[in-house]
C-alpha positions in Angstrom: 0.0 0.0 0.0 1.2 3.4 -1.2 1.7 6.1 1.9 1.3 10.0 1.9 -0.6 12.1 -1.0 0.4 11.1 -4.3 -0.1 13.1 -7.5 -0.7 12.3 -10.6 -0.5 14.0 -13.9 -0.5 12.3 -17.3 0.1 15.0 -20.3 -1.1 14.7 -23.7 -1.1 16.9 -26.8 -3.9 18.9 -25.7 -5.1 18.2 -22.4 -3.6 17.6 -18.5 -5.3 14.7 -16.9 -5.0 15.2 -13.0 -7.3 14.2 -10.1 -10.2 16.6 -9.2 -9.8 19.4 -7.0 -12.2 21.1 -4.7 -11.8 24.7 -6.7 -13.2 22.2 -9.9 -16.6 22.2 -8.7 -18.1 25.2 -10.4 -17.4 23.8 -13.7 -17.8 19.8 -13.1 -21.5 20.6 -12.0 -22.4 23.3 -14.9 -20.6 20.8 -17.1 -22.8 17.8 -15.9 -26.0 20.0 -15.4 -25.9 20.9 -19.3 -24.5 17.7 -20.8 -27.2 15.3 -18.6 -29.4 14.7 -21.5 -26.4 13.5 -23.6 -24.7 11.7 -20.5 -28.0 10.0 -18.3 -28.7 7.4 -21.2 -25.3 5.9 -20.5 -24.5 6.2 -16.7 -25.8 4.6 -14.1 -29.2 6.8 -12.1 -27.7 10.3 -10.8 -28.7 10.1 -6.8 -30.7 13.4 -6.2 -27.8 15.0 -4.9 -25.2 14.4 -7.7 -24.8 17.8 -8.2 -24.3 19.1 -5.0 -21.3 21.0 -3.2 -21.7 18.3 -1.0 -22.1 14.9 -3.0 -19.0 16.3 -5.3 -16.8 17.2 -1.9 -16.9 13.3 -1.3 -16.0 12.2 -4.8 -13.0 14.8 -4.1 -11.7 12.6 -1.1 -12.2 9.0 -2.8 -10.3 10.4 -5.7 -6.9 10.9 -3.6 -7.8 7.8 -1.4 -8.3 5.5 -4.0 -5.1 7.4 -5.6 -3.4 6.9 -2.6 -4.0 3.4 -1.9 -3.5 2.2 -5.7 -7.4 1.4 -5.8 -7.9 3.7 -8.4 -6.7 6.4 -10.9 -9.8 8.9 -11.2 -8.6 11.8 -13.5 -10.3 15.3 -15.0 -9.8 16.2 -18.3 -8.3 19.5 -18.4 -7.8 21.9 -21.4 -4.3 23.3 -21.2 -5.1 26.4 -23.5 -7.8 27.5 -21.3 -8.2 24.8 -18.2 -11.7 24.0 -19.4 -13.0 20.8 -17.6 -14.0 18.4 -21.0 -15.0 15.2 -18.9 -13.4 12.6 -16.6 -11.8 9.4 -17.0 -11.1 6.8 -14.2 -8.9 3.5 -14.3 -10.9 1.6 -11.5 -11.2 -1.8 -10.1 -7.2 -1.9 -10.1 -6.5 -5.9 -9.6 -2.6 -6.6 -8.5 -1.2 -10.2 -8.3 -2.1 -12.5 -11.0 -4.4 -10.2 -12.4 -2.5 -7.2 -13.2 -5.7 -5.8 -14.7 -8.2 -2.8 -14.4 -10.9 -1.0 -15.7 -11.3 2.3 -17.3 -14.7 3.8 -17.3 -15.1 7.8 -18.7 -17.4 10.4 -19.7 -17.2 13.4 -21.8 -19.2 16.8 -21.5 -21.5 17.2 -24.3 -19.9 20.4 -26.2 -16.6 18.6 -26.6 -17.7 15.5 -27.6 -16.8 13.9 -31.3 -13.3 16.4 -31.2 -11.2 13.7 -30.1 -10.8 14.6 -26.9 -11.3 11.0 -25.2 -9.4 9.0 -27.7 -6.6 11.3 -26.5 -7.2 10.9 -23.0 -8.3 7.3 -23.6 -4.6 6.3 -25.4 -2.7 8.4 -22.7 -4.9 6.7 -19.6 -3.9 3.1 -21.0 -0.1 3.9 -21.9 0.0 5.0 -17.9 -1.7 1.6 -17.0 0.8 -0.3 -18.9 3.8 1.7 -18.5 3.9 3.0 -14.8 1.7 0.6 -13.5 3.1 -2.3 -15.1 -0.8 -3.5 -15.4 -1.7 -6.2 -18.0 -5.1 -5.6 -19.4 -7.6 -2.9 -19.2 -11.1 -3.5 -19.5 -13.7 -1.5 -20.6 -17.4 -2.0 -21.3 -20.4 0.1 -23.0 -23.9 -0.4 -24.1 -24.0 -2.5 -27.4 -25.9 0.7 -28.9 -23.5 3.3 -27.9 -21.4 3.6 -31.6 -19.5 6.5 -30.1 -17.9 4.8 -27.2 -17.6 1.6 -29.1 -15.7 3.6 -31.5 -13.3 5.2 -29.5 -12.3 2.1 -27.9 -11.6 0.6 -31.2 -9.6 3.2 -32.6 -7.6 3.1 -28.8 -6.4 -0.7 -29.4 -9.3 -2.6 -27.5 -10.8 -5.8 -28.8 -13.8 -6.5 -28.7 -14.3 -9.5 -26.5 -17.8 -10.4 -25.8 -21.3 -9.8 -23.7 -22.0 -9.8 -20.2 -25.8 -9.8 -19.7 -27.1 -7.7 -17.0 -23.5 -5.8 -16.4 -24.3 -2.4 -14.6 -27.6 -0.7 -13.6 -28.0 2.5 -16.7 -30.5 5.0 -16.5 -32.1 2.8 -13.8 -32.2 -0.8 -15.6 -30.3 -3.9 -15.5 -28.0 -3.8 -18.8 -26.1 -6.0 -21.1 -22.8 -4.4 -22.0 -20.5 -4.7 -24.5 -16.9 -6.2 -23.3 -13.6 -4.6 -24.6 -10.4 -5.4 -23.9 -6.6 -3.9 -24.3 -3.6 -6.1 -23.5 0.3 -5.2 -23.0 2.0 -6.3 -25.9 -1.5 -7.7 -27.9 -0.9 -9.9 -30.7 -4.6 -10.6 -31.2 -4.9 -8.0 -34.4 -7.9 -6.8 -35.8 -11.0 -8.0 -34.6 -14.5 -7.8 -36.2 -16.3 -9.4 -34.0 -19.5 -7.3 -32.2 
């Protein structure tokens, strides 16, 4: 187990990916308030605080826990040219021994979606997995119907590797999921398959 406050910062051509602060909170909520529309069909139910000073306060503290205790990498994406907040992306579920796996779940704000934004932070958030911390595999997993995220993780080296039935609660329901992959070092190639 890691000791003390670690930070983490993963650059990419565009963005800084860095855990969330408590001065981010003006801009996470009036980011989530105006993309929920585009980003409720694909999350799991918002509680009826999820917007609150409050509700965002705690996600603060189990960001640098799970940071701290190698649990977890939860990361904003952060405009460099003008420090806009774009979205989030978080490599979860961190499995050591045997394993050497995790899995990396994100979301994107509705204005800068479809600008490449997440491939970017996508291809820089499994680089850090694999390079500095010598993980294995990272999984991901989307709804069969959502083209965009099945897309990105594509064109960022996951295979497609098949269906879990009933996977996480979205919008309120039981749903199947799509299962992706990426492996250090994959010799798989291209798949078709989905």
């Amino acid at each position: 187990m890691l000791r003390g406050r670690r930070k983490i910062r993963v650059e990419t051509e565009r963005m800084t990916l860095r855990a969330p602060l408590h001065s981010d909170y003006r801009q996470w909520a009036a980011l989530r308030r105006e993309s929920a529309d585009f980003l409720k069909p694909w999350e799991p139910t918002w509680s009826p605080d999820h917007l609150t000073r409050k509700s965002f306060t705690n996600r603060v503290y189990w960001a640098q826990r799970s940071i701290n205790n190698g649990s977890a990498v939860p990361l904003f994406l952060i405009r460099r040219d003008d420090h806009a907040l774009l979205g989030a992306i978080t490599l979860d579920n961190i499995r050591r021994g045997p394993a050497q796996a995790g899995t990396c779940g994100y979301w994107i704000g509705q204005p800068f979606a479809r600008a490449g934004y997440m491939r970017e932070a996508l291809t820089a958030m499994v680089h850090y997995a694999f390079a500095t911390l010598d993980l294995s595999r990272v999984e991901s997993a989307c709804l069969p119907e959502n083209m965009a995220s099945r897309g990105v993780l594509e064109k960022c080296g996951y295979k497609y590797e098949g269906v879990a039935q009933s996977y996480l609660q979205i919008d309120g329901r039981w749903r199947t999921h799509v299962l992706y992959a990426n492996l250090h070092g994959d010799r798989r190639g291209k798949s078709d398959a989905g």
